[in-house]
C-alpha positions as CSV (number, residue, x, y, z in Angstrom):
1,X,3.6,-24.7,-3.6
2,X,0.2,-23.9,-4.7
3,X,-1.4,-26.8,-2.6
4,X,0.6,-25.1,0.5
5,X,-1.0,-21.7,-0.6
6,X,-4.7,-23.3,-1.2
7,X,-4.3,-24.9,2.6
8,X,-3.4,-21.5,4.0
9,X,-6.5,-20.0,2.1
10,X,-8.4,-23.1,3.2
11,X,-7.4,-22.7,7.3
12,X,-8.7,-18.3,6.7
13,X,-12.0,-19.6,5.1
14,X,-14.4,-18.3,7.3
15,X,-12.6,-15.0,8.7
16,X,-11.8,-14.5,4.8
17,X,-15.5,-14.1,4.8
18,X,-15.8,-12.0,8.0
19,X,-13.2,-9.8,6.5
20,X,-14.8,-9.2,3.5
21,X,-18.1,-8.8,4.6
22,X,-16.8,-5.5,6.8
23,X,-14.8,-4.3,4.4
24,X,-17.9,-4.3,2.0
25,X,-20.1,-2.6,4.9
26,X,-17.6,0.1,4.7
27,X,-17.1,0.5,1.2
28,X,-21.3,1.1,1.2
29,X,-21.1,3.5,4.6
30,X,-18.1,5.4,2.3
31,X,-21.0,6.4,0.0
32,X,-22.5,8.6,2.7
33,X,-19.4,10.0,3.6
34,X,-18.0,13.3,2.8
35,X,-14.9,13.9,5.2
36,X,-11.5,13.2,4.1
37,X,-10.7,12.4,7.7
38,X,-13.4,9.2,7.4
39,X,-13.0,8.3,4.3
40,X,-8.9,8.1,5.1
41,X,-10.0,5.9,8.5
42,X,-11.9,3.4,6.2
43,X,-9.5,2.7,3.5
44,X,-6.9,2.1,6.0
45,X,-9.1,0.3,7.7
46,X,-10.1,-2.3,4.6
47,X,-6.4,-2.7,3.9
48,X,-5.8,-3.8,7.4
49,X,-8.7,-6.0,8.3
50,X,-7.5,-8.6,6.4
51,X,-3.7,-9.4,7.6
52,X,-5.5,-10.1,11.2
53,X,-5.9,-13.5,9.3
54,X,-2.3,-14.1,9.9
55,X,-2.9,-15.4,13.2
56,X,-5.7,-17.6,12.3
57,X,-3.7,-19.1,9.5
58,X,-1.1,-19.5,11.8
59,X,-3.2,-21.0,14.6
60,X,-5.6,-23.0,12.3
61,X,-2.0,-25.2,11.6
62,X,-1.5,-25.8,15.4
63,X,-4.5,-27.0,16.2
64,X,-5.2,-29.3,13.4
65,X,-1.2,-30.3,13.9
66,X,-1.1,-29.8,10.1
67,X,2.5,-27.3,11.7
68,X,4.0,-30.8,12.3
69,X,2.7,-33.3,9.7
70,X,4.0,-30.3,6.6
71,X,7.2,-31.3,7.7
72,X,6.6,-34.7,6.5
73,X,6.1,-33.1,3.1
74,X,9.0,-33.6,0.0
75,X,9.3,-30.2,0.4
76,X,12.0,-27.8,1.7
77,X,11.7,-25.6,5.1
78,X,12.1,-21.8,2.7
79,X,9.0,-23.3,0.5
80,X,6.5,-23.4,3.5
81,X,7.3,-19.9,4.8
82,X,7.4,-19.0,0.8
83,X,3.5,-19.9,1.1
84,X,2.2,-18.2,4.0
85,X,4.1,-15.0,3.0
86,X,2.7,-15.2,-0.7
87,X,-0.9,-15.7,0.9
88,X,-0.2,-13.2,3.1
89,X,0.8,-10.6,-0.1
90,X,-2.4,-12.2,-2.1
91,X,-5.0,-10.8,0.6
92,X,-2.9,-7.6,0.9
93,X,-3.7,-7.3,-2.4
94,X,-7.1,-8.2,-2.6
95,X,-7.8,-5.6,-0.1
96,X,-6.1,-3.2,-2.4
97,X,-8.8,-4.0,-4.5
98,X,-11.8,-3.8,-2.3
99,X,-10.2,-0.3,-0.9
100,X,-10.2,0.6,-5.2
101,X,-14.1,0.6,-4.7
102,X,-14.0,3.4,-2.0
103,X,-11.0,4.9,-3.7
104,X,-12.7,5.2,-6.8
105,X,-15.9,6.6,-5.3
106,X,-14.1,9.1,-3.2
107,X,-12.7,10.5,-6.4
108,X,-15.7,10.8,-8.5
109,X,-18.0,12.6,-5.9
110,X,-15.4,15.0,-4.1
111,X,-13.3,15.5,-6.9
112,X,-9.4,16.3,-7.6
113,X,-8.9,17.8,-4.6
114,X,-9.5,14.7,-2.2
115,X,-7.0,12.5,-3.9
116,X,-3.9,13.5,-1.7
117,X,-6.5,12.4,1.3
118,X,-6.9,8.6,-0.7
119,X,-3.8,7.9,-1.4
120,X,-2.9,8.7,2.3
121,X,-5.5,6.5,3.4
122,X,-3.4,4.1,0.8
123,X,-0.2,4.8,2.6
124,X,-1.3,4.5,6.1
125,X,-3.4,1.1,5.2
126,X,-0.4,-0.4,3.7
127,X,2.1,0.7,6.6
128,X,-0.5,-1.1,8.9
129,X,-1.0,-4.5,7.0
130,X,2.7,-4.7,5.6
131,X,4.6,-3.7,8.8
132,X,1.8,-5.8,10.9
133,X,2.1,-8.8,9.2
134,X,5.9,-8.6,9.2
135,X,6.3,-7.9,12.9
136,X,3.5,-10.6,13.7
137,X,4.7,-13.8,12.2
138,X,7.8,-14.2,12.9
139,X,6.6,-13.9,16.8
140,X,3.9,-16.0,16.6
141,X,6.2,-18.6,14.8
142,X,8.6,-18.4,17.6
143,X,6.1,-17.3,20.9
144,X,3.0,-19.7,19.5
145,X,-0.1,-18.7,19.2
146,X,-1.7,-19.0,22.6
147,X,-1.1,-15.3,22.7
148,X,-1.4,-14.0,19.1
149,X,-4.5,-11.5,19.5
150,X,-1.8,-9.9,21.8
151,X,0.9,-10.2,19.6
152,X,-1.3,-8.8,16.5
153,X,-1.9,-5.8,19.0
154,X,1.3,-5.1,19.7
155,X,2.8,-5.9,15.9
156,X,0.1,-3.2,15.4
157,X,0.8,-0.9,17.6
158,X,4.8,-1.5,16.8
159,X,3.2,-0.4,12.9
160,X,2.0,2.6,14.1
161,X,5.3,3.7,16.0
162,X,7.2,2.8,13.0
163,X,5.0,5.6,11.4
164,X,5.4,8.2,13.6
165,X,9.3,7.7,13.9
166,X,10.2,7.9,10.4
167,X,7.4,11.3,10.2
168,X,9.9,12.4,13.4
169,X,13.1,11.6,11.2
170,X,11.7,13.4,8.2
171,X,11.0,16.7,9.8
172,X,14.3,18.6,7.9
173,X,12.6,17.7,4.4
174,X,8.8,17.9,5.5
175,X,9.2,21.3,7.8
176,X,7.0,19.0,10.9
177,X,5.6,16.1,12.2
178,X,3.3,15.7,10.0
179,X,2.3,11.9,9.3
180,X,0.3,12.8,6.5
181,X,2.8,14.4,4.4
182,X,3.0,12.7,1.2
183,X,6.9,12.0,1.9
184,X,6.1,10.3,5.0
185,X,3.7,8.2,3.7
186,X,6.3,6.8,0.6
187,X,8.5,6.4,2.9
188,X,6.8,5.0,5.8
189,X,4.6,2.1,2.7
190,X,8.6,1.4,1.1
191,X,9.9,0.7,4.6
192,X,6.8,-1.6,5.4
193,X,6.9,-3.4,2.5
194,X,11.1,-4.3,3.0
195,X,10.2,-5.2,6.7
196,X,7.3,-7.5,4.9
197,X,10.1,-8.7,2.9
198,X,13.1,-9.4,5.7
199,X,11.1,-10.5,7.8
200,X,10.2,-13.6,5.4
201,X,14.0,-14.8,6.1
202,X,13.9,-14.2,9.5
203,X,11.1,-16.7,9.5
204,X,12.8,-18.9,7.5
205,X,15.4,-19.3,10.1
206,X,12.8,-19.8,13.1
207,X,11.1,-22.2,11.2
208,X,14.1,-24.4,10.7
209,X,15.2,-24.2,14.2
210,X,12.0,-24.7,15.6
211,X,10.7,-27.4,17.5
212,X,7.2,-28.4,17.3
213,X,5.8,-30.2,20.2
């Protein structure tokens, strides 16, 4: 398991790097940055930038046919999806981290009263990533990935929807549509995080019915 999890870290090396270095730029532009509104936009944006290394991970194993010879491996179908989606929850949660450094920032210099305004930025990041990622690789894993910078668009944009239905369904408690109620954004991170989840057994099943050419 943890040689599956250092290959899919191994495959991501370089747009690990990418990744980070942007969400490091942003952390340093957050420092000159006073309105909730931005400071929202980059913390959601750090905890997404990363999970657009799904597809690479993904693609990386097609083209070096590693996707074929794994299956070689004295190992069972469930313990190679186990590995992607536990890489994939590792750089969630480094991004976690690296978002901290804004969060942390954001506090100290405008005070109590932009904390509802982080954690949103929290919410909404996590939506993204979570939802993203769980939408994503189960199509790529059944499409391919000859098309998976249009699948991550549309997993992304299917991320975003999810947000604004459950703000919809949650008008009789939260009084609007309002997707930065603090409700909506629970809600909207808990049902993220159990599509994340099921969508690691939908994978599972692809996987095992899958043909690779």
């Amino acid at each position: 398991m943890k040689g599956l999890i250092r290959n899919n870290f191994y495959s991501m090396e370089n747009n690990i790097k990418i990744s980070f270095s942007i969400a490091l730029f942003s952390a340093v532009v957050s420092f000159f940055v006073k309105q909730d509104v931005l400071i929202q936009m980059i913390i959601a944006m750090q905890l997404f930038i990363f999970i657009v290394n799904v597809g690479t991970s993904l693609h990386a194993d097609v083209v070096s046919k590693w996707n074929k010879f794994e299956l070689t491996l004295p190992i069972k179908s469930n313990d190679i999806i186990k590995a992607k989606y536990i890489s994939f929850a590792i750089l969630i949660l480094l991004v976690i981290v690296m978002g901290s450094i804004t969060a942390i920032y954001a506090y100290v210099t405008s005070g109590v009263s932009n904390v509802q305004s982080i954690f949103y930025g929290y919410e909404f990041g996590l939506t993204l990533s979570a939802a993203t990622a769980g939408i994503m690789y189960p199509l790529m894993l059944k499409l391919g990935t000859e098309k998976n910078e249009m699948i991550m668009i549309l997993s992304a944009i299917a991320a975003v929807g999810l947000l604004v239905l459950l703000s919809a369904i949650l008008t009789p408690l939260t009084g609007e549509v309002n997707m930065k109620h603090p409700l909506v954004g629970i809600v909207s991170s808990i049902v993220a995080v159990v599509i994340f989840i099921g969508s690691y057994f939908v994978s599972v099943k692809i996987y095992r019915h899958k043909e690779f050419s």
